[in-house]
ROFIMI-870548 format. One record per residue: z, x, y of N, C-alpha, C in turn; chain; residue number from 1. Coordinates in nm, 4 decimals. Layout:
+----------+----------+----------+----------+----------+----------+----------+----------+----------+-------+-----+
|      nzz |      nxx |      nyy |     cazz |     caxx |     cayy |      czz |      cxx |      cyy | chain |   n |
+----------+----------+----------+----------+----------+----------+----------+----------+----------+-------+-----+
|        Z |        X |        Y |        Z |        X |        Y |        Z |        X |        Y |     A | NUM |
...
+----------+----------+----------+----------+----------+----------+----------+----------+----------+-------+-----+
// end
This chain:
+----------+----------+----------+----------+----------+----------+----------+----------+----------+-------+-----+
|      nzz |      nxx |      nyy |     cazz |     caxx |     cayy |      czz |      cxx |      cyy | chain |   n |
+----------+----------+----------+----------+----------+----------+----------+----------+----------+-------+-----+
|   1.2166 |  -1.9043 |  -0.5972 |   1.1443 |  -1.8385 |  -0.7036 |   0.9936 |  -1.8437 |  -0.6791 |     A |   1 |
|   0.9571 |  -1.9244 |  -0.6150 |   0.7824 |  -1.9638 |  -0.5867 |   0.7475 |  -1.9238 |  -0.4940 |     A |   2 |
|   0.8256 |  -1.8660 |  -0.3769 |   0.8006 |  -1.7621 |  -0.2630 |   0.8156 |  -1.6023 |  -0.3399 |     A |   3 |
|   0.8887 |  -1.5888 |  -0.4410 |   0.8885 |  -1.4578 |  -0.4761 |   0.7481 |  -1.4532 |  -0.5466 |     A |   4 |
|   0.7175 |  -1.5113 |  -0.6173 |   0.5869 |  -1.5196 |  -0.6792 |   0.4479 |  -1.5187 |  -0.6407 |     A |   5 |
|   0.4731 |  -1.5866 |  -0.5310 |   0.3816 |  -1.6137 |  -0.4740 |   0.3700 |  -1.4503 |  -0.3443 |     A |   6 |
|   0.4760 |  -1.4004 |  -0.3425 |   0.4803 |  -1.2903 |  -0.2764 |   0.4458 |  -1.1507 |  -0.3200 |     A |   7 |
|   0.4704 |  -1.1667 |  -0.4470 |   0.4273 |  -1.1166 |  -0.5568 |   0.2866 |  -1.0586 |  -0.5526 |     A |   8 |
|   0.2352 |  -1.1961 |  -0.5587 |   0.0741 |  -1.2165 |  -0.6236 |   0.0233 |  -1.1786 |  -0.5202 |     A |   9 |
|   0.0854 |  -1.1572 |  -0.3627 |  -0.0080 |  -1.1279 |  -0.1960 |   0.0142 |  -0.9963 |  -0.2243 |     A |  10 |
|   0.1897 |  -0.9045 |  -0.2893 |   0.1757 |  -0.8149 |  -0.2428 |   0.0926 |  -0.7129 |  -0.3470 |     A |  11 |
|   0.0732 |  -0.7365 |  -0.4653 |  -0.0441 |  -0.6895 |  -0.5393 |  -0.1767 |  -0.6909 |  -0.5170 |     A |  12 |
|  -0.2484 |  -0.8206 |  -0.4594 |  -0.3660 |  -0.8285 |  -0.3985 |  -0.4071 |  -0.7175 |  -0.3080 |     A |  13 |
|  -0.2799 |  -0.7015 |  -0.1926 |  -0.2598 |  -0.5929 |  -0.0776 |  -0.2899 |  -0.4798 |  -0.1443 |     A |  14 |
|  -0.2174 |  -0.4219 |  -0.2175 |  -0.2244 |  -0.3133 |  -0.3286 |  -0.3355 |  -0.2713 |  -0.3489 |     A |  15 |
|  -0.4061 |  -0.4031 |  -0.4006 |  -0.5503 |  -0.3659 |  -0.4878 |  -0.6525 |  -0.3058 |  -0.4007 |     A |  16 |
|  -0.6441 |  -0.4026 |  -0.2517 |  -0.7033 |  -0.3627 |  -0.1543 |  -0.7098 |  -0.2425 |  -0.1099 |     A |  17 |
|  -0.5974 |  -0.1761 |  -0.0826 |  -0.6102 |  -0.0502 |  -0.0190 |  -0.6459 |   0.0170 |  -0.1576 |     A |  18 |
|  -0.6152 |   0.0164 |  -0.3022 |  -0.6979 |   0.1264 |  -0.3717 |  -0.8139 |   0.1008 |  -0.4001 |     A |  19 |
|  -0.9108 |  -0.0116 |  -0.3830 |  -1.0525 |  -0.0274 |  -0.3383 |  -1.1162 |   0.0731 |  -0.2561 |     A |  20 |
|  -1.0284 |   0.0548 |  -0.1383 |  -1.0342 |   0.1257 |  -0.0489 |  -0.9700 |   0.2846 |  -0.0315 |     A |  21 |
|  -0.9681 |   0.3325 |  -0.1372 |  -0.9519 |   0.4484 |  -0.1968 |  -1.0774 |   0.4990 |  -0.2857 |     A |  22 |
|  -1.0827 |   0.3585 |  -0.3741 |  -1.2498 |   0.4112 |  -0.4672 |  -1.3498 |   0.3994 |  -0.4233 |     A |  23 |
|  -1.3429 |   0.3694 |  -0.3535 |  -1.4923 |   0.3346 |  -0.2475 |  -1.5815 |   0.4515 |  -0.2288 |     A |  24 |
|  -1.4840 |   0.5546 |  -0.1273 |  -1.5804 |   0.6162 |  -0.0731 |  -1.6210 |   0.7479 |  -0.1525 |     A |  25 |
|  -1.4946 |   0.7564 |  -0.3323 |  -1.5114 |   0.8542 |  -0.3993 |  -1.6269 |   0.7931 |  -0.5193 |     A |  26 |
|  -1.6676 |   0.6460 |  -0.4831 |  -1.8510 |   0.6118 |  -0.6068 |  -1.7645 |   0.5393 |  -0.6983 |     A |  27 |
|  -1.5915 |   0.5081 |  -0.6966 |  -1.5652 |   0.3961 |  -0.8004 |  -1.5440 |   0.2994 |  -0.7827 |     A |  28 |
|  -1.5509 |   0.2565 |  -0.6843 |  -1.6110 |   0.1143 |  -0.6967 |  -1.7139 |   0.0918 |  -0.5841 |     A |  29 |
|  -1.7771 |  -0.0079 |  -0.6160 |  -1.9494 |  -0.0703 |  -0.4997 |  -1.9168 |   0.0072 |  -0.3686 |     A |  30 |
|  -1.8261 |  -0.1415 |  -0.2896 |  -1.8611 |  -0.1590 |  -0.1510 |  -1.7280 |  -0.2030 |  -0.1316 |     A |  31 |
|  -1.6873 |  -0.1182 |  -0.0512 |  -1.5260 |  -0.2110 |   0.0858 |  -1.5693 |  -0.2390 |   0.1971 |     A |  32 |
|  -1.5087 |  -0.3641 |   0.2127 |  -1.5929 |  -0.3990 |   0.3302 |  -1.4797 |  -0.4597 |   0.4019 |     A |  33 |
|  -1.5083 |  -0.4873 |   0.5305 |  -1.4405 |  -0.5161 |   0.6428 |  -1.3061 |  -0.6263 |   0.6146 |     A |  34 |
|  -1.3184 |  -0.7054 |   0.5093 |  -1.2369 |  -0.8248 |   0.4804 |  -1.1056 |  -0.7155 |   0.4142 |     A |  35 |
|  -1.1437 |  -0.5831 |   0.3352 |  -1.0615 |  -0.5320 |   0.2512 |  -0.9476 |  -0.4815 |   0.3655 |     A |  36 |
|  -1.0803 |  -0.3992 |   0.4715 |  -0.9800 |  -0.3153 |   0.5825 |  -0.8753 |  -0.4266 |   0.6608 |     A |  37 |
|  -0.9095 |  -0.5390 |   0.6630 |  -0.8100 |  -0.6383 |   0.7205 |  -0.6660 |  -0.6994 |   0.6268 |     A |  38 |
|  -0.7262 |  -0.7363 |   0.4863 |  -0.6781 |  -0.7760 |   0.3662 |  -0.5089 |  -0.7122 |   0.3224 |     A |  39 |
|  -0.5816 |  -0.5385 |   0.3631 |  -0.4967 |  -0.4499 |   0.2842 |  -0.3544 |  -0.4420 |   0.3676 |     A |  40 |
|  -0.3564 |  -0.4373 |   0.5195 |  -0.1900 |  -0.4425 |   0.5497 |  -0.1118 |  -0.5727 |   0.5571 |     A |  41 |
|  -0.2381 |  -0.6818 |   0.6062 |  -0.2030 |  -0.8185 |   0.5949 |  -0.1235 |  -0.8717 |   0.4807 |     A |  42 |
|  -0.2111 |  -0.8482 |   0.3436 |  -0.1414 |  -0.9047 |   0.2210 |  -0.0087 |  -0.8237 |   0.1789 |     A |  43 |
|  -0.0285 |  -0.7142 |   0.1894 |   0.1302 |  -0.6325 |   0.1919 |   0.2462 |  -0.6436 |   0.2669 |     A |  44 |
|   0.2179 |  -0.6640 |   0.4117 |   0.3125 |  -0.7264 |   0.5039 |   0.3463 |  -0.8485 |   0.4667 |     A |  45 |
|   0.2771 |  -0.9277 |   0.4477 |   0.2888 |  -1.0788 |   0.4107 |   0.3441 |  -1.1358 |   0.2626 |     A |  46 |
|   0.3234 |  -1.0493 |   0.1397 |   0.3500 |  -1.0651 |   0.0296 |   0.4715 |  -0.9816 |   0.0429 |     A |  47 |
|   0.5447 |  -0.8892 |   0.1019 |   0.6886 |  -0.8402 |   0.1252 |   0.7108 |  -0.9123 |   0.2095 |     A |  48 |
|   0.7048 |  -0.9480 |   0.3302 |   0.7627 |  -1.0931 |   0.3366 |   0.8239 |  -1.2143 |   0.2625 |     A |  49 |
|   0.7203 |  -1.2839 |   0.2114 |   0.7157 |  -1.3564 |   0.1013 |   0.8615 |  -1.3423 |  -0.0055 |     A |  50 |
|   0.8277 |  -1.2221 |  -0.0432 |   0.9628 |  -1.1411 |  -0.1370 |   1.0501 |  -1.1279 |  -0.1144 |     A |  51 |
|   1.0756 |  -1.1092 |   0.0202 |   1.2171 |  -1.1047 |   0.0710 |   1.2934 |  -1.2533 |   0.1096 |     A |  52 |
|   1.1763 |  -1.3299 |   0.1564 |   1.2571 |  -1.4771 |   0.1570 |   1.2984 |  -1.5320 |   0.0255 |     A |  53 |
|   1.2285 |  -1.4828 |  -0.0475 |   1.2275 |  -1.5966 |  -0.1880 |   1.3464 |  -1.4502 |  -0.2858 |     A |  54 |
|   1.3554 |  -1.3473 |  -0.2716 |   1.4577 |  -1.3056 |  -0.3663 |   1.5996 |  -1.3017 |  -0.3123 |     A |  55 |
|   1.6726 |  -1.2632 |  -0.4377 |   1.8609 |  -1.3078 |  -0.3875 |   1.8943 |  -1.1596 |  -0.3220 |     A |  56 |
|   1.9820 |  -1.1571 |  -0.2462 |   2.0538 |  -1.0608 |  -0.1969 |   2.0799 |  -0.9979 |  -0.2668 |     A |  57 |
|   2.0838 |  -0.9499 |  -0.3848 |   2.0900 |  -0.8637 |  -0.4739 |   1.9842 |  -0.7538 |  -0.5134 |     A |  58 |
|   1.8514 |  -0.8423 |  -0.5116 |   1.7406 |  -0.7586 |  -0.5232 |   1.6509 |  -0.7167 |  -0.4133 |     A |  59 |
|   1.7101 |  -0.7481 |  -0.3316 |   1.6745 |  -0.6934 |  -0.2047 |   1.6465 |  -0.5442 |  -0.1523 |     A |  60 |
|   1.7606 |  -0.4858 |  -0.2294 |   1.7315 |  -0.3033 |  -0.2055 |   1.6224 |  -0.2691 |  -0.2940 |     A |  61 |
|   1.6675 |  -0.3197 |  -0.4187 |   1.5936 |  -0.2488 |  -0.5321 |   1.3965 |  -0.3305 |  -0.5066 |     A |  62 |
|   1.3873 |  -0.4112 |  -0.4383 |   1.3201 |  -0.4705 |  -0.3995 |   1.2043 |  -0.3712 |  -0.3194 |     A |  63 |
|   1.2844 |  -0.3711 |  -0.1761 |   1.2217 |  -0.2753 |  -0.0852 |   1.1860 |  -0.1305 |  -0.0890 |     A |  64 |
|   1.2956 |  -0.0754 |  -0.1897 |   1.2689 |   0.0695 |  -0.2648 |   1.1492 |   0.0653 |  -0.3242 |     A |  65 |
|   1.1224 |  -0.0804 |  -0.4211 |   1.0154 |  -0.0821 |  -0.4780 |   0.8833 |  -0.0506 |  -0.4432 |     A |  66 |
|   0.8405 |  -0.1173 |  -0.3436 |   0.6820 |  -0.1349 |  -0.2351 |   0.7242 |  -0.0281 |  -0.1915 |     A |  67 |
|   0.7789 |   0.0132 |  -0.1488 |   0.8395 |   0.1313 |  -0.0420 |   0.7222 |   0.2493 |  -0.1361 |     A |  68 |
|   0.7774 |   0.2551 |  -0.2695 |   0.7425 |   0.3680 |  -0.3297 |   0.6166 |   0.3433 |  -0.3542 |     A |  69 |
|   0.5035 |   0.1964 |  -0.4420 |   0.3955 |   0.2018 |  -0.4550 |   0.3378 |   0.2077 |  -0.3154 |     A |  70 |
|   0.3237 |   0.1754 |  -0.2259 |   0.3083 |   0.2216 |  -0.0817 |   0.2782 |   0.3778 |  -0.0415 |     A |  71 |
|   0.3704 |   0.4567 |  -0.0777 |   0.4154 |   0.5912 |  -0.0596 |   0.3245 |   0.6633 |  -0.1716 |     A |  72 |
|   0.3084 |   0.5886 |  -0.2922 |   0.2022 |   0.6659 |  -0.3691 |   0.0597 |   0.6236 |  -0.3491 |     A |  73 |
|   0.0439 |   0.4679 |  -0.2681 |  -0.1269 |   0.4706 |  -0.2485 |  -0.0940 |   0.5802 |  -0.1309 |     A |  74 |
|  -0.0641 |   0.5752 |  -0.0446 |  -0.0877 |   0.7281 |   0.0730 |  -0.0819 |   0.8130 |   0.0046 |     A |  75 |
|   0.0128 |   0.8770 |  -0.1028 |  -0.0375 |   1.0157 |  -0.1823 |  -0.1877 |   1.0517 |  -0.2131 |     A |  76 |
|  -0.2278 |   0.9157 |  -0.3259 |  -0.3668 |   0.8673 |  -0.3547 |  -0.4708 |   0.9062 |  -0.2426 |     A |  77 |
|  -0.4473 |   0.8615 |  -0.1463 |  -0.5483 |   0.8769 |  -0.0187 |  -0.5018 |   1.0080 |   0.0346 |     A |  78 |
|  -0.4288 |   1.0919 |   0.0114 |  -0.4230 |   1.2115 |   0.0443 |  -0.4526 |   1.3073 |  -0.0145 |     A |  79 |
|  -0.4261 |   1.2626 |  -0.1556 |  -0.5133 |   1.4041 |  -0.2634 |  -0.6689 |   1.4179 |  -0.3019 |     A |  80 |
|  -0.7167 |   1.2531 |  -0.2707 |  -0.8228 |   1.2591 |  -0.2144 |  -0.8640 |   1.2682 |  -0.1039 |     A |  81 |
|  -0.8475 |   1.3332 |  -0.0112 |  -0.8854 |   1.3708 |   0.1318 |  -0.8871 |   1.5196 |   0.0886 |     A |  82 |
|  -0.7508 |   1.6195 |   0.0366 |  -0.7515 |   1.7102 |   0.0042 |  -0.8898 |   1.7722 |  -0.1277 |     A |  83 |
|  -0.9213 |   1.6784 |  -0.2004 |  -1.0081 |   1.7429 |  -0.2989 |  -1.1527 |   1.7138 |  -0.2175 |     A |  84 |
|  -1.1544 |   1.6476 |  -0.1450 |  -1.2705 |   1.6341 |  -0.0423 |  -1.3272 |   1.7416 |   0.0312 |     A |  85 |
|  -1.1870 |   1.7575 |   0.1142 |  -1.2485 |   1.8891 |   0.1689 |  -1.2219 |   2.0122 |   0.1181 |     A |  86 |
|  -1.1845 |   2.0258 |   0.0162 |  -1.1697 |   2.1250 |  -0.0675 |  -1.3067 |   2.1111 |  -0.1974 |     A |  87 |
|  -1.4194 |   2.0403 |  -0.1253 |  -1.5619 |   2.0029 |  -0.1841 |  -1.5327 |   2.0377 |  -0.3610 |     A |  88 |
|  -1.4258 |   1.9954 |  -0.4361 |  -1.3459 |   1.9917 |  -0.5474 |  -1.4114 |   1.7914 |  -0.5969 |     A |  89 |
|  -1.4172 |   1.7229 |  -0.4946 |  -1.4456 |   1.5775 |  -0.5038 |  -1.5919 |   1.5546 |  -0.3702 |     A |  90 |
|  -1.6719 |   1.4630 |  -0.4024 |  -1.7845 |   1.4766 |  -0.3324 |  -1.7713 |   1.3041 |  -0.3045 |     A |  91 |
|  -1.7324 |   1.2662 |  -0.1924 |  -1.7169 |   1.1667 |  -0.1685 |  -1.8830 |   1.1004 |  -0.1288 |     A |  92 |
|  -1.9332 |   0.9679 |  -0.1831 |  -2.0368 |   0.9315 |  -0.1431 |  -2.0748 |   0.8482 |  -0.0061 |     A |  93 |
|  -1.9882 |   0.8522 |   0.0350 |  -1.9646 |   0.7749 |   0.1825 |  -1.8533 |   0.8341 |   0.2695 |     A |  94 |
|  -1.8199 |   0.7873 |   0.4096 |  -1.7494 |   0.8325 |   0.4747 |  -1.6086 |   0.8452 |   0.4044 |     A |  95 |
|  -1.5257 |   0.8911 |   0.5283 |  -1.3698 |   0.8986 |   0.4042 |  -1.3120 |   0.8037 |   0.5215 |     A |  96 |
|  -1.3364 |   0.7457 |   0.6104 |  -1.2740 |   0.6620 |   0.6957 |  -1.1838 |   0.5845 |   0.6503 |     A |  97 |
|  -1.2087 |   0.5004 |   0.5273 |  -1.0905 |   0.4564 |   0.4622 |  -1.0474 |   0.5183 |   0.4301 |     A |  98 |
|  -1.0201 |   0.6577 |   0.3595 |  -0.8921 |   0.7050 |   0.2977 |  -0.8107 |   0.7141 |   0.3840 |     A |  99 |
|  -0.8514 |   0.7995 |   0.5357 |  -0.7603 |   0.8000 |   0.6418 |  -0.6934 |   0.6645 |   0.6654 |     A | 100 |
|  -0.7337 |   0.6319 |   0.6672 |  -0.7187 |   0.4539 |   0.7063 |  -0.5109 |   0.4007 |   0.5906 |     A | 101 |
|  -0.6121 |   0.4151 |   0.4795 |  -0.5208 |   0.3738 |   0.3830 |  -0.3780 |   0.4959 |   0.3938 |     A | 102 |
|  -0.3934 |   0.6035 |   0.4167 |  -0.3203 |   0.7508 |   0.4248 |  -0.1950 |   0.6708 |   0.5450 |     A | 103 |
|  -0.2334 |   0.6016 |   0.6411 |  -0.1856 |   0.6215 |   0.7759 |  -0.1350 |   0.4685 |   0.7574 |     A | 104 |
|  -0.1572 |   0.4029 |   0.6906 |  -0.1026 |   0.2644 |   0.6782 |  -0.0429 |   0.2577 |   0.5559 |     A | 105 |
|  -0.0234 |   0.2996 |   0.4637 |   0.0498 |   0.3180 |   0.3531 |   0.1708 |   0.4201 |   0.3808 |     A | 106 |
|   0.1479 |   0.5113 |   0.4499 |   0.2079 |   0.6234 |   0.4715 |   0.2976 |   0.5566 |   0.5662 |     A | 107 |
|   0.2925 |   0.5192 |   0.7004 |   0.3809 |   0.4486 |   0.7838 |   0.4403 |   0.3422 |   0.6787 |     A | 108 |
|   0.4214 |   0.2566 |   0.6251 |   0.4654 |   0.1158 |   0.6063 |   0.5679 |   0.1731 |   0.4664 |     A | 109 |
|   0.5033 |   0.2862 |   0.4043 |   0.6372 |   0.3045 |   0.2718 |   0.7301 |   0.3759 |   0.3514 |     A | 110 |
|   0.6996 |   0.5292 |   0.4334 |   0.8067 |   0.5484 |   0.4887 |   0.8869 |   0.4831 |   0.5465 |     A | 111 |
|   0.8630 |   0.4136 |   0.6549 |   0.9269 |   0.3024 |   0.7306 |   1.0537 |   0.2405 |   0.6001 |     A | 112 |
|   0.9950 |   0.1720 |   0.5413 |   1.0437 |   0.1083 |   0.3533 |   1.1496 |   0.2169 |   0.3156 |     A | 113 |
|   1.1054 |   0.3608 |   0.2798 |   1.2306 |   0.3916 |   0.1954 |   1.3221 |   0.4673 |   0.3331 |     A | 114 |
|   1.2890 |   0.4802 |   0.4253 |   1.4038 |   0.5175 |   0.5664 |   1.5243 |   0.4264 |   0.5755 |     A | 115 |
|   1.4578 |   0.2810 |   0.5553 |   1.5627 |   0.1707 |   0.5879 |   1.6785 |   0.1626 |   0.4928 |     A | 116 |
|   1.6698 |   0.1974 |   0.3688 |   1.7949 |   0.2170 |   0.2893 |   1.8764 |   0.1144 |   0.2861 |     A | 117 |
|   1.8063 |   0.0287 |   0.2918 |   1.9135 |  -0.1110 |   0.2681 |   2.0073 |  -0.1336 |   0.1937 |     A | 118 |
|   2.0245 |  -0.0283 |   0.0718 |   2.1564 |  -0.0092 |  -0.0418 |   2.2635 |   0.0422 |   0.0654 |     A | 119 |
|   2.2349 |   0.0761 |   0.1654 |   2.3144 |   0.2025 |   0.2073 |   2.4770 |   0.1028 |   0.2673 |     A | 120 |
|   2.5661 |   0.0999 |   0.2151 |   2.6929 |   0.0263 |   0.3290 |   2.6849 |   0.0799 |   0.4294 |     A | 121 |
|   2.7168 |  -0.0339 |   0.4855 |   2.7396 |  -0.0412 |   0.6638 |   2.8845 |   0.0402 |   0.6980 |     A | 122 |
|   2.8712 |   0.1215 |   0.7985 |   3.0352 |   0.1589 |   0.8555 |   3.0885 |   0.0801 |   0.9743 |     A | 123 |
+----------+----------+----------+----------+----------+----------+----------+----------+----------+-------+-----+
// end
């Protein structure tokens, strides 16, 4: 229970990180800085980790579906802002390097997540 929790609390941190690193470069929030760009796949890899040791075989699918999907929607996030960007619709105040960033690491790591289908029986 204290590895799920504690996996928990990494894989939300992770979370927060990459949508920092979403508001950043659109003026809502300060400054992302180099600790975030490291932070953000680390604590997500590591806090689903975490989750998977510490929950029962039961919640395991519904588990990985889970991140799978907030994952899959920070890459949306970083994609509809890329799209209103250059569709000069959104005026980003800094580079968009992180959005790509977050787009391509969110985007791999949920797909990857909901491909595996771990509900799925074995033949």
């Amino acid at each position: 229970m204290v590895l799920l929790l504690a996996g928990a609390a990494l894989l939300a941190l992770g979370l927060f990180s990459g949508s920092v690193l979403i508001a950043a470069p659109l003026g809502w929030a300060q400054h992302a800085g180099l600790a975030l760009w490291l932070l953000f796949p680390l604590f997500c890899a590591l806090g689903y980790a975490l989750c998977v040791v510490g929950a029962r075989a039961g919640l395991l699918a519904s588990l990985s579906f889970a991140v799978s999907c907030l994952l899959l929607l920070l890459g949306l996030g970083a994609a509809a802002a890329l799209v209103l960007a250059a569709a000069a619709l959104l005026h980003p105040v800094g580079h968009t390097a992180s959005l790509w960033y977050v787009l391509l690491v969110a985007g791999v790591l949920g797909t990857i997540g909901a491909a595996a289908r771990l509900d799925t029986p074995a033949r």
